[in-house]
Backbone and ligand atoms as CSV (ligand in chain L), in Angstrom:
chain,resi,resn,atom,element,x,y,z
A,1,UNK,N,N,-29.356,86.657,-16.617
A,1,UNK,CA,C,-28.108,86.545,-17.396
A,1,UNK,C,C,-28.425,86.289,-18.880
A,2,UNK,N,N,-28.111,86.685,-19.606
A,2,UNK,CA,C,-27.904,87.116,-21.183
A,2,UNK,C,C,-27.509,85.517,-21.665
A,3,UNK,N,N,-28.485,84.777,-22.393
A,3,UNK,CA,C,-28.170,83.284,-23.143
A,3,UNK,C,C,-27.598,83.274,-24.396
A,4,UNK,N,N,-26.597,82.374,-25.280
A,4,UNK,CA,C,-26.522,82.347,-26.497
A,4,UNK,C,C,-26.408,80.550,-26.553
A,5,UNK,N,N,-26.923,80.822,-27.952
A,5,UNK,CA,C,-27.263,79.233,-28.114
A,5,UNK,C,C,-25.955,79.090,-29.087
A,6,UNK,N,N,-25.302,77.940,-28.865
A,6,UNK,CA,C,-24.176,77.652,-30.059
A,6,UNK,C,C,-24.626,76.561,-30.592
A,7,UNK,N,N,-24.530,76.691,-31.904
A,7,UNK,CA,C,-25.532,75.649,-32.206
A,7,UNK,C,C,-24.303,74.406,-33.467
A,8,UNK,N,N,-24.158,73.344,-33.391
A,8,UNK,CA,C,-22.683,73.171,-34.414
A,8,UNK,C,C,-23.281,71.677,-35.163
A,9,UNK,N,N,-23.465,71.953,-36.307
A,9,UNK,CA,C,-24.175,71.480,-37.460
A,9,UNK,C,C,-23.768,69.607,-37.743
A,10,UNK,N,N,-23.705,69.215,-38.943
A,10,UNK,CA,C,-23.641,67.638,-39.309
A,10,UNK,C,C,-22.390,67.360,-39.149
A,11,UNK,N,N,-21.935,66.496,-38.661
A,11,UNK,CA,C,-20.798,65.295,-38.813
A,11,UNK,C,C,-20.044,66.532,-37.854
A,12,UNK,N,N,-19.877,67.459,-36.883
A,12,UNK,CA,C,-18.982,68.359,-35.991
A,12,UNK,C,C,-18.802,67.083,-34.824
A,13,UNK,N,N,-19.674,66.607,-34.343
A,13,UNK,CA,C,-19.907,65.387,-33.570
A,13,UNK,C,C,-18.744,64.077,-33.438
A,14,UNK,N,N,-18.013,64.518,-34.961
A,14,UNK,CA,C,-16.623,63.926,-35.002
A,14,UNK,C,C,-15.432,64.261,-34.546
A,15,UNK,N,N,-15.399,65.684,-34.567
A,15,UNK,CA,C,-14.121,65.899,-34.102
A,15,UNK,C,C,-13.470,65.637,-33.144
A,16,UNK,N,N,-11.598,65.561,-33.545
A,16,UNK,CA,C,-10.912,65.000,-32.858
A,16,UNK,C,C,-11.021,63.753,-32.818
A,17,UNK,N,N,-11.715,63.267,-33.889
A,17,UNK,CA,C,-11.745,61.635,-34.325
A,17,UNK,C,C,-10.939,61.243,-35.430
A,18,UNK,N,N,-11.091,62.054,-36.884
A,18,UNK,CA,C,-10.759,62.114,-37.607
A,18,UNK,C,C,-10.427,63.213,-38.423
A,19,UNK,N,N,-9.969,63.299,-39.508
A,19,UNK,CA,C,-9.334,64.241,-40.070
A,19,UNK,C,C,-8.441,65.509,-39.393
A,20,UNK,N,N,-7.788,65.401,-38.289
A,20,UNK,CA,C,-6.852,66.493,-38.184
A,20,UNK,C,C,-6.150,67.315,-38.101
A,21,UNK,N,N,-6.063,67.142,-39.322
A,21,UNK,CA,C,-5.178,68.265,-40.341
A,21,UNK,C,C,-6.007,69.195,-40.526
A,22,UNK,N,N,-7.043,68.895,-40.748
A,22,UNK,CA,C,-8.001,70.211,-41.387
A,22,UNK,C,C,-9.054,70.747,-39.851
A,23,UNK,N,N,-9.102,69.696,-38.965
A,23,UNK,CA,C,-10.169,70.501,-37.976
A,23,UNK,C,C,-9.581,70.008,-36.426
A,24,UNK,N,N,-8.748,69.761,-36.634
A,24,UNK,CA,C,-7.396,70.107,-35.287
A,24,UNK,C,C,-7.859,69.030,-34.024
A,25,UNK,N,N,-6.976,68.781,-33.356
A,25,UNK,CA,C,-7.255,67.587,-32.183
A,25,UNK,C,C,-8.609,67.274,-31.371
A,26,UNK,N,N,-9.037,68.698,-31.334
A,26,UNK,CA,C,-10.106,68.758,-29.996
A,26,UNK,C,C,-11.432,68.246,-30.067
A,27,UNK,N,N,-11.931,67.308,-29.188
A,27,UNK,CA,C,-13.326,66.828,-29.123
A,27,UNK,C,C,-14.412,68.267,-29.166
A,28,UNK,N,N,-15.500,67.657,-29.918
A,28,UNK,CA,C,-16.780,69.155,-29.530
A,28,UNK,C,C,-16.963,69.433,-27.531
A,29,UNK,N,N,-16.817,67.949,-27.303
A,29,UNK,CA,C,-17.031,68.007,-25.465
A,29,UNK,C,C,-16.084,69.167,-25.474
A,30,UNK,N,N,-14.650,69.141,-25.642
A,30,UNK,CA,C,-13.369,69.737,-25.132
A,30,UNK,C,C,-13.542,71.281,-26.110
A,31,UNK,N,N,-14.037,71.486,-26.745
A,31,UNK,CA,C,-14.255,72.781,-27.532
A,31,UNK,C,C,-15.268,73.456,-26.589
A,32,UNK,N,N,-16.651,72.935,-26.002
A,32,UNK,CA,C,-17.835,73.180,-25.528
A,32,UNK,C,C,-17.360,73.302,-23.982
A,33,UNK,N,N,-16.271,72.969,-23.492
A,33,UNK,CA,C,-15.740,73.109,-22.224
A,33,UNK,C,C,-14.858,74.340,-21.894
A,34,UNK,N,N,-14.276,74.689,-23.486
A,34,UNK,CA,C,-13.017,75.859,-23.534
A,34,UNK,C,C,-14.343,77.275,-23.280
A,35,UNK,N,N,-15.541,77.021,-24.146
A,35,UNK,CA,C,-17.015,77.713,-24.282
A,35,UNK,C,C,-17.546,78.073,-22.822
A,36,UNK,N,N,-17.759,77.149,-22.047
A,36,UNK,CA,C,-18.153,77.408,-20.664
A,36,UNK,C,C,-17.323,78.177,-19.724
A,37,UNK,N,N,-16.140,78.175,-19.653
A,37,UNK,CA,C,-14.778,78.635,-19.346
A,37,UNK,C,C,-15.257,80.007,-19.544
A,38,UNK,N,N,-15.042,80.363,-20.699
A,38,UNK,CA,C,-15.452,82.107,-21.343
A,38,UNK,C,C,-15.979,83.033,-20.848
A,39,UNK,N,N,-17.665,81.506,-20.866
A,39,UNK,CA,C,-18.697,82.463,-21.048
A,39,UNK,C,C,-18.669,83.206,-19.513
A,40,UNK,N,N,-17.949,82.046,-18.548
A,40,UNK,CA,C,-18.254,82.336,-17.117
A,40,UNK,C,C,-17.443,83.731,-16.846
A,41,UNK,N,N,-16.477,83.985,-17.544
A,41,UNK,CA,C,-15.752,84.806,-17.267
A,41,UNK,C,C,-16.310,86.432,-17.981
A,42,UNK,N,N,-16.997,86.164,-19.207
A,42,UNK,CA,C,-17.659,87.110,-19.657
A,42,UNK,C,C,-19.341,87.265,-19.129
A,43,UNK,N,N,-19.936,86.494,-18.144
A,43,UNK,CA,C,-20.851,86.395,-17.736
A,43,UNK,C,C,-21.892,86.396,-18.639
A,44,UNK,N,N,-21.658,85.298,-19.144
A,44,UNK,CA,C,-22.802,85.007,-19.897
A,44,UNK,C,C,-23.303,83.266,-20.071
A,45,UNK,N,N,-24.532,82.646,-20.471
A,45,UNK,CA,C,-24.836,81.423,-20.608
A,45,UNK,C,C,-24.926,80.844,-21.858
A,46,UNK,N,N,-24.059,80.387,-21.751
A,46,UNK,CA,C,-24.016,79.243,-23.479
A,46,UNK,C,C,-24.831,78.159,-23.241
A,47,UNK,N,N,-25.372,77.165,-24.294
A,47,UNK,CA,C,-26.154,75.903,-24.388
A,47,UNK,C,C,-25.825,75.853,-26.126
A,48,UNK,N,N,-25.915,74.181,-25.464
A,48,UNK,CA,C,-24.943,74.026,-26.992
A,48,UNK,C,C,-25.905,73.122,-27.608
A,49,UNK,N,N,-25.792,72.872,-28.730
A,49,UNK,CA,C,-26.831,72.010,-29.653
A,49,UNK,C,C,-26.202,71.674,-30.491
A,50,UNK,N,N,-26.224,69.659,-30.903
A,50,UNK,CA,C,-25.383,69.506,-32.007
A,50,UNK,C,C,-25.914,68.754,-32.789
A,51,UNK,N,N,-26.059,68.742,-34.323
A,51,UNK,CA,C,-27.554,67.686,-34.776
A,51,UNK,C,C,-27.138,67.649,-36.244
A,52,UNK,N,N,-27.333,66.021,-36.565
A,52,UNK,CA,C,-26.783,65.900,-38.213
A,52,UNK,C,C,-27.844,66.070,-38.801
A,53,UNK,N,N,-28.903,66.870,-38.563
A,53,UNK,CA,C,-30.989,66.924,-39.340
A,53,UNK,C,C,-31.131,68.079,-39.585
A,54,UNK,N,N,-31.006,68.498,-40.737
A,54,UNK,CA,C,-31.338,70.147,-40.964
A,54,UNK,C,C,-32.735,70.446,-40.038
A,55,UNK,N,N,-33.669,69.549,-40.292
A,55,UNK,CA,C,-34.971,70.081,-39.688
A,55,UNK,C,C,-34.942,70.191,-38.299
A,56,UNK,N,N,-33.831,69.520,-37.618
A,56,UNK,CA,C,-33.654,69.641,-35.877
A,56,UNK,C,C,-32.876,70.841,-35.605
A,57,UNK,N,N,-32.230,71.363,-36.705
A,57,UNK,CA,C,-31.064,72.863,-36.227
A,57,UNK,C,C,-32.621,73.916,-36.658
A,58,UNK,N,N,-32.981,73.964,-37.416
A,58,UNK,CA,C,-34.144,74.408,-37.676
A,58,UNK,C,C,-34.980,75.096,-37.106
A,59,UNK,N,N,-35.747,73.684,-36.154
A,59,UNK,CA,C,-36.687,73.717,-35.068
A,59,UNK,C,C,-35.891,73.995,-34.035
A,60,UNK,N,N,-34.748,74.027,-33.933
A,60,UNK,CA,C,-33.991,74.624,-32.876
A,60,UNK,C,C,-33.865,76.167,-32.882
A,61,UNK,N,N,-33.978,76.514,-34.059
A,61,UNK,CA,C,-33.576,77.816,-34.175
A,61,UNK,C,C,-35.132,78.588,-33.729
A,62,UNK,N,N,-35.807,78.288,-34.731
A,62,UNK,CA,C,-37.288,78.359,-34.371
A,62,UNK,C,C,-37.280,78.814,-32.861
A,63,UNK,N,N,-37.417,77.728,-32.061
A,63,UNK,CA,C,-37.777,78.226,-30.811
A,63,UNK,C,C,-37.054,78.917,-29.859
A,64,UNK,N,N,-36.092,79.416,-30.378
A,64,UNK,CA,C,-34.694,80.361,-29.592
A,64,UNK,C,C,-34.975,81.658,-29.180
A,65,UNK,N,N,-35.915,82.285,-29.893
A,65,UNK,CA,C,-36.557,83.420,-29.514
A,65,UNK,C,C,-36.841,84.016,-28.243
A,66,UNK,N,N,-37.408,83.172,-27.373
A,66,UNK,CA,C,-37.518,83.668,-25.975
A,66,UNK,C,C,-36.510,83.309,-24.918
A,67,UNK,N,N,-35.654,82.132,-25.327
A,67,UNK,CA,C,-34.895,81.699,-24.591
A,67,UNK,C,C,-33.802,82.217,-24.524
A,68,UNK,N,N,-32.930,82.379,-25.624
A,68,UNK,CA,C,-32.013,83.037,-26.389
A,68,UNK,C,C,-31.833,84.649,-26.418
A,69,UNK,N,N,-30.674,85.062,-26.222
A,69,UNK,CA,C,-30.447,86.493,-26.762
A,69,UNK,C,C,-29.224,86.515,-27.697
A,70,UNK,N,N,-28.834,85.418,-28.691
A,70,UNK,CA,C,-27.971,85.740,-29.535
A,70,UNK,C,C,-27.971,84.303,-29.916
A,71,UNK,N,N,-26.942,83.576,-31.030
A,71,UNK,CA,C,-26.707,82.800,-32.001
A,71,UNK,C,C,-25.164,82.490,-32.414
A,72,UNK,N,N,-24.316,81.120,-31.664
A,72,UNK,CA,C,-23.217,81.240,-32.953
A,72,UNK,C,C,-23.550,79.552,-33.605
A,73,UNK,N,N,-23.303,79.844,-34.931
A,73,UNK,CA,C,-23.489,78.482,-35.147
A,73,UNK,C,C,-22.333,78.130,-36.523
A,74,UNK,N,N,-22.076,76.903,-36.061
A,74,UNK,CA,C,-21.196,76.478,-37.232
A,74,UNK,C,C,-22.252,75.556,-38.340
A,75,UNK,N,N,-23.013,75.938,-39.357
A,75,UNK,CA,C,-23.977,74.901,-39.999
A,75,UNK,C,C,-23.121,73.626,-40.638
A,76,UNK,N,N,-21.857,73.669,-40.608
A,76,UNK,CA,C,-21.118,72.732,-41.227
A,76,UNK,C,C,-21.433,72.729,-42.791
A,77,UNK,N,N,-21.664,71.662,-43.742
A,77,UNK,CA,C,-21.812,71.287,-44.554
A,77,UNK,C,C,-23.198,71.941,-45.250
A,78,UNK,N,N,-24.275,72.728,-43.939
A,78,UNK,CA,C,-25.302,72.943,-44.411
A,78,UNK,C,C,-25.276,74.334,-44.832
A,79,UNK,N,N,-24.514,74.794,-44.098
A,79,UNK,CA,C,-23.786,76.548,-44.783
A,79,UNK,C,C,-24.222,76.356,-46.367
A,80,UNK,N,N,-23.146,75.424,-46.875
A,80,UNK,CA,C,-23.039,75.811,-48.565
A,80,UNK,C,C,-24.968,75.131,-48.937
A,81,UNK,N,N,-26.048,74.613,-48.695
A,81,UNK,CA,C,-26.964,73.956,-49.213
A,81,UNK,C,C,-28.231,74.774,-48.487
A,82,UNK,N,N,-28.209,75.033,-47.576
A,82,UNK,CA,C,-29.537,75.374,-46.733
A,82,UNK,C,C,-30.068,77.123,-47.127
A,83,UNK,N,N,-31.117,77.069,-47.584
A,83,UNK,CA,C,-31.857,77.755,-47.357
A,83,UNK,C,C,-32.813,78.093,-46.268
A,84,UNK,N,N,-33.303,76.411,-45.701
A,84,UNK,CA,C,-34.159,76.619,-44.854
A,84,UNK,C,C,-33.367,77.196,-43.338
A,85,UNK,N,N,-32.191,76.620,-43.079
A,85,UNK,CA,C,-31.831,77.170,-42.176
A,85,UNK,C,C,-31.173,79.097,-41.740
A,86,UNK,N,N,-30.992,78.905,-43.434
A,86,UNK,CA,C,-30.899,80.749,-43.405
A,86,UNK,C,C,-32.328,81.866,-43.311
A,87,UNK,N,N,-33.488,81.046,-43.646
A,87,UNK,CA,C,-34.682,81.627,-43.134
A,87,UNK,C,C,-34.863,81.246,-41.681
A,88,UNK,N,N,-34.375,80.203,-41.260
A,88,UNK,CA,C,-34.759,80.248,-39.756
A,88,UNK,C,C,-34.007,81.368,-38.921
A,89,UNK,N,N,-32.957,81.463,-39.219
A,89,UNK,CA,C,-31.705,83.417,-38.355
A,89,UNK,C,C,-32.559,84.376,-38.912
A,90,UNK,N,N,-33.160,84.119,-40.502
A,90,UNK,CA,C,-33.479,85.521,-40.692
A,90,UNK,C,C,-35.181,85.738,-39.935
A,91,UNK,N,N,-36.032,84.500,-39.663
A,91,UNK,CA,C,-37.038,85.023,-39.147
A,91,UNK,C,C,-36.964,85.159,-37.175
A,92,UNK,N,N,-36.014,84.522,-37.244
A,92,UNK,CA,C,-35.934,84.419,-35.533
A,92,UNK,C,C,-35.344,85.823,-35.463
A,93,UNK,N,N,-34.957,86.549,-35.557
A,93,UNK,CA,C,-33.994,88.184,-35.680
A,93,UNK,C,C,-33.347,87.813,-34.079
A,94,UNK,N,N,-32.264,87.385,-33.839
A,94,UNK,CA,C,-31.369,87.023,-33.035
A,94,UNK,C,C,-30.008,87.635,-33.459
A,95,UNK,N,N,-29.268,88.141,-33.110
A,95,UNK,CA,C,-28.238,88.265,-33.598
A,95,UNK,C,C,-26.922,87.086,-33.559
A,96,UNK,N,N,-26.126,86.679,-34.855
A,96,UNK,CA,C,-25.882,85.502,-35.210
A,96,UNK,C,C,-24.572,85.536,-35.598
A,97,UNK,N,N,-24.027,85.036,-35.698
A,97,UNK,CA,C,-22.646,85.022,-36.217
A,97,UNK,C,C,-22.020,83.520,-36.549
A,98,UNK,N,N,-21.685,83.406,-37.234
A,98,UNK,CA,C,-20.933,82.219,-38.603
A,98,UNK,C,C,-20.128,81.818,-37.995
A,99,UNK,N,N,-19.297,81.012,-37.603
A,99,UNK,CA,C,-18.038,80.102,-37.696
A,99,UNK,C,C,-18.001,78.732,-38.307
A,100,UNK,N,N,-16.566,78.960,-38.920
A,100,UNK,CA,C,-15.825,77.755,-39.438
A,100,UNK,C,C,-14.733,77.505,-38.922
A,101,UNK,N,N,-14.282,76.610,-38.989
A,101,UNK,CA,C,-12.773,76.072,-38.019
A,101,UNK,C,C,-12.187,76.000,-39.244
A,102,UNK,N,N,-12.180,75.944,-40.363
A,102,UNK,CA,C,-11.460,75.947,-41.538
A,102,UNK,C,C,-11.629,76.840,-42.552
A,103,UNK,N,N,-10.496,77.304,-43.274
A,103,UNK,CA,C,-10.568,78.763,-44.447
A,103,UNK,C,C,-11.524,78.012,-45.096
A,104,UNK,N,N,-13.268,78.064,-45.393
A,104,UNK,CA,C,-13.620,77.753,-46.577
A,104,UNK,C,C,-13.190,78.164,-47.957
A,105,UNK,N,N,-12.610,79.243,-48.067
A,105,UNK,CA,C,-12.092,80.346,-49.003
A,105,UNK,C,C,-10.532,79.160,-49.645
A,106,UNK,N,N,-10.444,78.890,-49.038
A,106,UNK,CA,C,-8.906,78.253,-49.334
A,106,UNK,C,C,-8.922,76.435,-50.018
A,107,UNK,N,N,-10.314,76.006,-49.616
A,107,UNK,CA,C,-10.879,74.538,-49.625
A,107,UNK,C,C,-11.750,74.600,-51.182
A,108,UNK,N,N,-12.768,73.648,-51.617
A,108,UNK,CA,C,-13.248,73.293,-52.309
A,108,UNK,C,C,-13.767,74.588,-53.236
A,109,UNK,N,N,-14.835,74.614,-54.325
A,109,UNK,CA,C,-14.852,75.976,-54.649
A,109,UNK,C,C,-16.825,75.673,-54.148
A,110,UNK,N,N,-17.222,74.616,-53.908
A,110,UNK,CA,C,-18.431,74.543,-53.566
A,110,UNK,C,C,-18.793,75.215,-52.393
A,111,UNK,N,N,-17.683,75.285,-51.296
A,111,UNK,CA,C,-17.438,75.817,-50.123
A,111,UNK,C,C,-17.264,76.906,-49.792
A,112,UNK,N,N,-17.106,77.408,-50.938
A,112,UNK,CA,C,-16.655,79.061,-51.219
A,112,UNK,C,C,-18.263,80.003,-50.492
A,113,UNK,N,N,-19.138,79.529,-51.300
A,113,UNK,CA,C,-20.632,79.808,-50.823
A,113,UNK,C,C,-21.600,79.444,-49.513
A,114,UNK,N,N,-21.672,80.720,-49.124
A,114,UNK,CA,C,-22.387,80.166,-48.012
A,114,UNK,C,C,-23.848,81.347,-47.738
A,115,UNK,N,N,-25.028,80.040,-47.817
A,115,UNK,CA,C,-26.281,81.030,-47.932
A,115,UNK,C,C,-26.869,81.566,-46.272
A,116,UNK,N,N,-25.775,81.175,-45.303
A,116,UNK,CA,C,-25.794,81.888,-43.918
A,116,UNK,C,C,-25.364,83.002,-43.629
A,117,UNK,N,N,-24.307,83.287,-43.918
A,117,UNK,CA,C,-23.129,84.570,-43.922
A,117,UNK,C,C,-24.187,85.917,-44.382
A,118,UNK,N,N,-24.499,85.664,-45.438
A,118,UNK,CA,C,-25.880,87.068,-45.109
A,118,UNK,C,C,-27.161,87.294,-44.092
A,119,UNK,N,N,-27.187,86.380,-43.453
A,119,UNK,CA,C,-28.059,86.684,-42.681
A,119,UNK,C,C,-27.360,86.752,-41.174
A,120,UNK,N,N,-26.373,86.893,-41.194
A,120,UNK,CA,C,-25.491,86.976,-39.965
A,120,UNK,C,C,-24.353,88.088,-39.655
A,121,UNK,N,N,-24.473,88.840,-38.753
A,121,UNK,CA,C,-23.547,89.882,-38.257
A,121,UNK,C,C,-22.417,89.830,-39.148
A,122,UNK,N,N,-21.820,88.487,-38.247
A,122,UNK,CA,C,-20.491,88.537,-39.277
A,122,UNK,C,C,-19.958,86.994,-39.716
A,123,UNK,N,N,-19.219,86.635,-40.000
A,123,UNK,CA,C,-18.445,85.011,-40.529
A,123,UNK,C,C,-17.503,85.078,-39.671
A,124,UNK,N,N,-16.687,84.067,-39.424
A,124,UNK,CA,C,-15.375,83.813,-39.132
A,124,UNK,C,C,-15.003,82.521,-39.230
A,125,UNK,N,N,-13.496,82.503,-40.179
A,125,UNK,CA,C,-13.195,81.447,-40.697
A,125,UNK,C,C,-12.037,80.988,-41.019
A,126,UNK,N,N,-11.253,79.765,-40.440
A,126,UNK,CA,C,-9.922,79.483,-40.742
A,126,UNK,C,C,-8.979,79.943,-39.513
A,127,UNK,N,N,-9.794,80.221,-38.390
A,127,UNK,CA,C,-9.128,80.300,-37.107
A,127,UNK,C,C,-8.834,79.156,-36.196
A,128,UNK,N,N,-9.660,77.607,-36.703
A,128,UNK,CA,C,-9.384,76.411,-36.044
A,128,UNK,C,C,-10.462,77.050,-35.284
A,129,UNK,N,N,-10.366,76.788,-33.613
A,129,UNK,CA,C,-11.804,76.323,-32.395
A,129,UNK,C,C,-11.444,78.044,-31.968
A,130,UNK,N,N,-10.628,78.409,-32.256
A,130,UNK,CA,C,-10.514,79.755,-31.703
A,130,UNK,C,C,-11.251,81.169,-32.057
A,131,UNK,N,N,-12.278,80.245,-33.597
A,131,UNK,CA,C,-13.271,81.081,-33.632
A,131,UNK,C,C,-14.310,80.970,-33.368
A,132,UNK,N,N,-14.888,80.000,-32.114
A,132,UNK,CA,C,-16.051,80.012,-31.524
A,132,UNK,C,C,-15.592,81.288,-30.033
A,133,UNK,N,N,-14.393,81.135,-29.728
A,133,UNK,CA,C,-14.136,81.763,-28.606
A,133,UNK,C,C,-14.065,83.609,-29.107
A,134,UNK,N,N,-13.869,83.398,-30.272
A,134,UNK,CA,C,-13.919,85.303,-30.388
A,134,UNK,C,C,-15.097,85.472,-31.018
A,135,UNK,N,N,-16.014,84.577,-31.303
A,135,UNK,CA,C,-17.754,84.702,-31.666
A,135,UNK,C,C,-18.430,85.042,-30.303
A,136,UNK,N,N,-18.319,84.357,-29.272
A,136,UNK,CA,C,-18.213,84.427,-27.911
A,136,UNK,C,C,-18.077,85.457,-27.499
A,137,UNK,N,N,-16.809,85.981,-27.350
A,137,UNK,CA,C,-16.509,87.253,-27.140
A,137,UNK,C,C,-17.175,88.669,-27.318
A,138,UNK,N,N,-17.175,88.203,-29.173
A,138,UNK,CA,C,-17.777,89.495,-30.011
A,138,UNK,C,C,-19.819,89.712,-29.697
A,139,UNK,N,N,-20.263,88.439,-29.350
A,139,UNK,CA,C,-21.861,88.292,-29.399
A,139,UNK,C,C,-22.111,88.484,-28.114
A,140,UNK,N,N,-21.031,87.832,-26.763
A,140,UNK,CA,C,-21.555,89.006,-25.720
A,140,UNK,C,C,-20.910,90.257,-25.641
A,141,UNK,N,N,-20.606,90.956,-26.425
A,141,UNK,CA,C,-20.313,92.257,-26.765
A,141,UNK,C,C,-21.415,93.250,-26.984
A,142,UNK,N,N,-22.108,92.570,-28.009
A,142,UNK,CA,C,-22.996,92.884,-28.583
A,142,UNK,C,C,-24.645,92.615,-27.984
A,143,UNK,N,N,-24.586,91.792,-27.128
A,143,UNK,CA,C,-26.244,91.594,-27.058
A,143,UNK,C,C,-26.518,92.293,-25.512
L,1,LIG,O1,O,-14.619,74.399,-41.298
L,1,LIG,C1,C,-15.731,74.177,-40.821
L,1,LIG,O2,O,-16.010,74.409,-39.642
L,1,LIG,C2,C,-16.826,73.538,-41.691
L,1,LIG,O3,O,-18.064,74.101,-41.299
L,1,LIG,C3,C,-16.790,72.046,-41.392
L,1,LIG,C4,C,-17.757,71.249,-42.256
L,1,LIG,C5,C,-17.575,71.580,-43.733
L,1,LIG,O4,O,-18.566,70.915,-44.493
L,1,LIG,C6,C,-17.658,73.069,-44.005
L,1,LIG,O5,O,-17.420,73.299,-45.369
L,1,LIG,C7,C,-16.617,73.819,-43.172
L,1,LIG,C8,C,-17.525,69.740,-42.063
L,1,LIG,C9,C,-17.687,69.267,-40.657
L,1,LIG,C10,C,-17.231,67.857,-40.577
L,1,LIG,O6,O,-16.493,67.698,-39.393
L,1,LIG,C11,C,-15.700,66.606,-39.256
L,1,LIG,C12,C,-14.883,66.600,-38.161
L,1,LIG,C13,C,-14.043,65.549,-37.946
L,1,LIG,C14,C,-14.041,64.486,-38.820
L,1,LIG,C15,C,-14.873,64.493,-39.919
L,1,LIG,C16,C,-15.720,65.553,-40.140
C-alpha cells in the first residue's frame, strides 16, 4: 500500500486550543483522525509527524525516501524562514504538496512568502483542515 507522510510543523500542536478564529475548533488528534478516515477509503497509509525543531521535520524528511511515496506538510511558521527544510523536499524528490489552514495571502505581508511552495507540486491555502483532506485526495491521485 502506497505511504504519505503528513508532516505539520511548530506550534500546529495547539490547535483547537487557541486562536479560533483564524485556525478553527479542531484538535491536530481530531484533524489526523478526519486523515485516517480518507486515507482508508482512498486506500492509502498516512503517518503523521508533528515537531516544533526545524532540524527534527528535516531529519524527518531526510529519511522518507524509502518509506514514503509522497509528502503533505504544513511547515507552519517555517514556510516563510526555512531554507533548510525546502532543500530537504527538494533533495528527497517525493512528491509534496503545501497546506495552510489559513489565506497566508490575506494575513501578514511576511507570510505572503513562502520558500516551500516551489519545491512542491502545489500550495493550498485558506481552506481551514479541509485542505489537508483535498492534499490527500490530490497526492493519492498522483503517486
Ligand atoms: O495557516 C497555516 O496553516 C499556517 O501554516 C499556520 C502557522 C503560521 O505561522 C503560518 O503563517 C500559516 C502558525 C501555526 C500556529 O498554530 C496555532 C494553532 C493554534 C493556536 C496557536 C497557534
Amino acid at each position: 500500500m502506497k505511504k504519505i507522510l503528513i508532516i505539520n510543523g511548530p506550534n500546529l500542536n495547539l490547535l483547537g486550543t487557541r486562536q479560533p478564529e483564524i485556525y478553527g475548533q479542531m484538535t491536530l488528534k481530531e484533524i489526523e483522525t478526519k486523515l485516517k478516515k480518507l486515507a482508508a477509503e482512498l486506500k492509502v497509509e498516512v503517518c503523521f509527524f508533528q515537531s516544533n525543531h526545524e532540524g527534527e521535520i528535516v531529519d524527518k524528511i531526510g529519511k522518507s525516501k524509502d518509506e514514503f511515496n509522497g509528502i503533505i506538510i504544513n511547515p507552519a511558521a517555517y514556510t516563510h524562514t526555512s531554507v533548510a527544510i525546502r532543500d530537504a523536499i527538494s533533495a528527497v524528490e517525493l512528491p509534496s504538496i503545501e497546506v495552510h489552514i489559513s489565506n497566508i495571502y490575506s494575513r501578514e505581508q511576511f507570510r505572503h512568502h513562502s520558500f516551500i511552495a516551489p519545491v512542491c507540486i502545489g500550495q493550498i491555502a485558506g481552506f481551514g483542515i479541509d485542505g489537508y483532506l483535498f492534499a490527500l485526495k490530490k497526492i493519492a491521485d498522483l503517486i
